[in-house]
C-alpha positions in Angstrom: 4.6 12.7 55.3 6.6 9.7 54.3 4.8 6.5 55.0 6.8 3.0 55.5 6.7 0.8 53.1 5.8 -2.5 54.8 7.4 -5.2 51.7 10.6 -2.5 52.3 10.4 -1.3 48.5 11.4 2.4 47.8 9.4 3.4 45.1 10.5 7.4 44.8 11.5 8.8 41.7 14.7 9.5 43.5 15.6 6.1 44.3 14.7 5.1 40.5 17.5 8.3 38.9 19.9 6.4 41.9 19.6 2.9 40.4 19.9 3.9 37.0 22.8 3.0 35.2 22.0 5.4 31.8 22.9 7.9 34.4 21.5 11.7 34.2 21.0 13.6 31.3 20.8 17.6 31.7 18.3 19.7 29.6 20.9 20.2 26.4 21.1 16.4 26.6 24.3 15.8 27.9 25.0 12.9 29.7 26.0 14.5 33.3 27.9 11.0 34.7 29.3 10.2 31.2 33.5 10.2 31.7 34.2 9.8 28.2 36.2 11.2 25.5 34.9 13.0 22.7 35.5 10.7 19.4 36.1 13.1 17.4 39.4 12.4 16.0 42.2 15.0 18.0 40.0 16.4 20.5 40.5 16.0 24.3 36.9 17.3 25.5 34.3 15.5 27.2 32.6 13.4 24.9 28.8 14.0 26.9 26.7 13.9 24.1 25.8 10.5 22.4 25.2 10.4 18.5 24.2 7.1 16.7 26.4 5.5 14.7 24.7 4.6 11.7 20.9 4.4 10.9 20.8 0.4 10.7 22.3 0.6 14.3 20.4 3.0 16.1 21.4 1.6 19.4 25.6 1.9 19.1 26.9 5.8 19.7 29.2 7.7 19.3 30.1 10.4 22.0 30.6 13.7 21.0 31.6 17.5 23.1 28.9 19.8 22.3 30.7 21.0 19.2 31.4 18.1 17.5 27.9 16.4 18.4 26.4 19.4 16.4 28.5 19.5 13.3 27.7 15.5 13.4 24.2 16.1 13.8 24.5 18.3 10.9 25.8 15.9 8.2 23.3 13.2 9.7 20.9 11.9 7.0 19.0 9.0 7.9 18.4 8.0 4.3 21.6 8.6 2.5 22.0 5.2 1.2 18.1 4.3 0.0 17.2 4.9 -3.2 14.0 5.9 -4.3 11.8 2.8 -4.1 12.8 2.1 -0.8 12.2 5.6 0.4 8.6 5.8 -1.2 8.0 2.8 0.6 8.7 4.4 3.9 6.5 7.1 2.9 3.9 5.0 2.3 4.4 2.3 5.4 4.9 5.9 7.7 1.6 7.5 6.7 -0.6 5.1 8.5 2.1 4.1 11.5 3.8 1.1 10.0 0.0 -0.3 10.0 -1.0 -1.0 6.7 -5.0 -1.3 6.2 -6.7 -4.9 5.5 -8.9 -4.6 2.2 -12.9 -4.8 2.9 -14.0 -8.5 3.0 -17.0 -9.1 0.4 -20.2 -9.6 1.8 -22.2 -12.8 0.7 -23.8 -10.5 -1.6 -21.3 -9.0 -3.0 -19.3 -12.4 -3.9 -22.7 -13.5 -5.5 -22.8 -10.3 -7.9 -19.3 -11.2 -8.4 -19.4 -14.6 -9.5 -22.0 -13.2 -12.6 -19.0 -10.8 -13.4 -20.9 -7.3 -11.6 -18.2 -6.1 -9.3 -20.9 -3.0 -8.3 -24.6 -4.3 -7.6 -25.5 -0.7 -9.6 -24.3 -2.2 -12.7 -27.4 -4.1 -13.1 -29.1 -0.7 -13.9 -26.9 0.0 -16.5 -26.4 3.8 -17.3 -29.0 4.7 -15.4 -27.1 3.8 -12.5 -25.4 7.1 -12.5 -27.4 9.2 -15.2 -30.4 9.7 -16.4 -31.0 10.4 -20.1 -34.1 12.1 -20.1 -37.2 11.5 -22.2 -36.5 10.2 -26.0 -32.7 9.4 -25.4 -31.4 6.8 -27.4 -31.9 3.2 -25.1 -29.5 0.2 -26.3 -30.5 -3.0 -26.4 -31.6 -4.5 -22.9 -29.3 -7.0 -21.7 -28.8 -9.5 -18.6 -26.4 -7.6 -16.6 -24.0 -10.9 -17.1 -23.8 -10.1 -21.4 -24.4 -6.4 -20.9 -20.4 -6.9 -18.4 -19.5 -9.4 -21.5 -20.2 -6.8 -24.2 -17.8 -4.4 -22.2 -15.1 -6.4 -21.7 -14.7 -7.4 -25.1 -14.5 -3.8 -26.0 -18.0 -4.6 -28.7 -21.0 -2.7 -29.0 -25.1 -4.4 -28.2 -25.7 -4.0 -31.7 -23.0 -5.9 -33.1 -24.1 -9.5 -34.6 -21.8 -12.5 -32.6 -19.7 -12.8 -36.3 -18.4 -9.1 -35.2 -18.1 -9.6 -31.1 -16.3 -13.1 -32.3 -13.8 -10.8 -34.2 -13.0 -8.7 -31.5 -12.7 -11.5 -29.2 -10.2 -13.0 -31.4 -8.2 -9.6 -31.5 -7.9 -9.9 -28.0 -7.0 -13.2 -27.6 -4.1 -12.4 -30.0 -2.8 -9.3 -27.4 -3.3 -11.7 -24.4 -2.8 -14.4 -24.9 1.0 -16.0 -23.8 1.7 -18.0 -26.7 0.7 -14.5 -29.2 3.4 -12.5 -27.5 6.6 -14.1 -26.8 4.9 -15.9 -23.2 4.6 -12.7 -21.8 1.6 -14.3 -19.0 1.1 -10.8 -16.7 -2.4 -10.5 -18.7 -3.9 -14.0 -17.7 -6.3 -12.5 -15.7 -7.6 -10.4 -18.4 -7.4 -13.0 -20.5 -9.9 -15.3 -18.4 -11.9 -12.8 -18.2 -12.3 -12.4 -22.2 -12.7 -16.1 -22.4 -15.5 -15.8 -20.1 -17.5 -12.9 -21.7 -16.7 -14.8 -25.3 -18.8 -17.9 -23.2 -21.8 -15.6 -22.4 -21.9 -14.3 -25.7 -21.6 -17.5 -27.4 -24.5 -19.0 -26.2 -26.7 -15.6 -26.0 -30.1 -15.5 -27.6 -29.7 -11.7 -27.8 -27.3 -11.8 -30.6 -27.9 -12.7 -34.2 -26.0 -15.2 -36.2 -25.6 -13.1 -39.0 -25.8 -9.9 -40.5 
């Protein structure tokens, strides 16, 4: 039983398909109202099906007879004109819907452990962090976990005296460093860092003078 709208609005689906001006489309997806032309190039058919131009304007068609809209279809290839990089990008940006994830913000913590160069709180444990030798394995020197990240970064061993670390600090600094290769500066950050572990070394009580 119909009921009377009293603010004399018509809200039934049938009124909506009247008011429409896209017009009907049947279930093959032909446009019922459409009196086009097909645009294919010599024929005289209805053009009812709609095909988009080109796949940086996704909203201008072309309108095709059934025929022609499925050899067009056929051809169709979104990405003929992106090379690879651009496509791996899509691939990427379509795996989580055009939403790319925020990285994790550091805890207070986490920034502390950081500013003494431990980028995992387990580092202070050293390798038994993530193993345990066993009963009379070989222990290295111990080591505040600040030297024990300087020792690492400069590629040196615990029981190295600081004339040896201070060589392979120096071999570094010769790879890194701008003014050593031609100004190449993509390895400053790596460079600070070996500055920095050089610092903790250099004034380390754990480390002799000499051999």
């Amino acid at each position: 039983m119909k009921k009377d709208d009293p603010f004399g609005f018509d809200m039934s689906v049938s009124s909506s398909k009247k008011k429409n001006p896209r017009g009907r489309r049947g279930m093959s997806g032909a446009s019922e109202t459409s009196t086009r032309v097909c645009d294919h190039e010599g024929c005289e058919e209805a053009g009812k099906y709609r095909a988009p131009k080109s796949p940086d304007v996704l909203d201008d068609y072309f309108w095709f007879c059934q025929q022609h809209v499925r050899e067009y279809n056929l051809k169709w290839n979104f990405f003929d004109s992106t090379s690879e990089a651009e496509l791996a990008a899509q691939m990427d940006s379509d795996r989580v819907w055009d939403r790319p994830t925020k990285p994790f913000k550091r805890t207070v913590e986490e920034a502390a452990w950081a500013r003494l160069g431990v980028d995992d709180p387990h580092q202070v444990l050293g390798e038994n962090a993530t193993r345990n030798p066993g009963r009379g394995a070989a222990v290295g020197r111990k080591l505040p976990p600040t030297e024990r990240r300087a020792v690492e970064i400069l590629d040196a061993k615990d029981n190295m005296s600081k004339q040896e670390i201070r060589k392979a600090y120096k071999a570094l600094i010769k790879v890194l460093h701008p003014d050593m290769n031609g100004g190449d500066r993509s390895q400053e950050e790596q460079l600070s860092e070996v500055v920095w572990a050089w610092d903790q070394i250099k004034v380390s009580r754990n480390f002799r003078d000499k051999d």
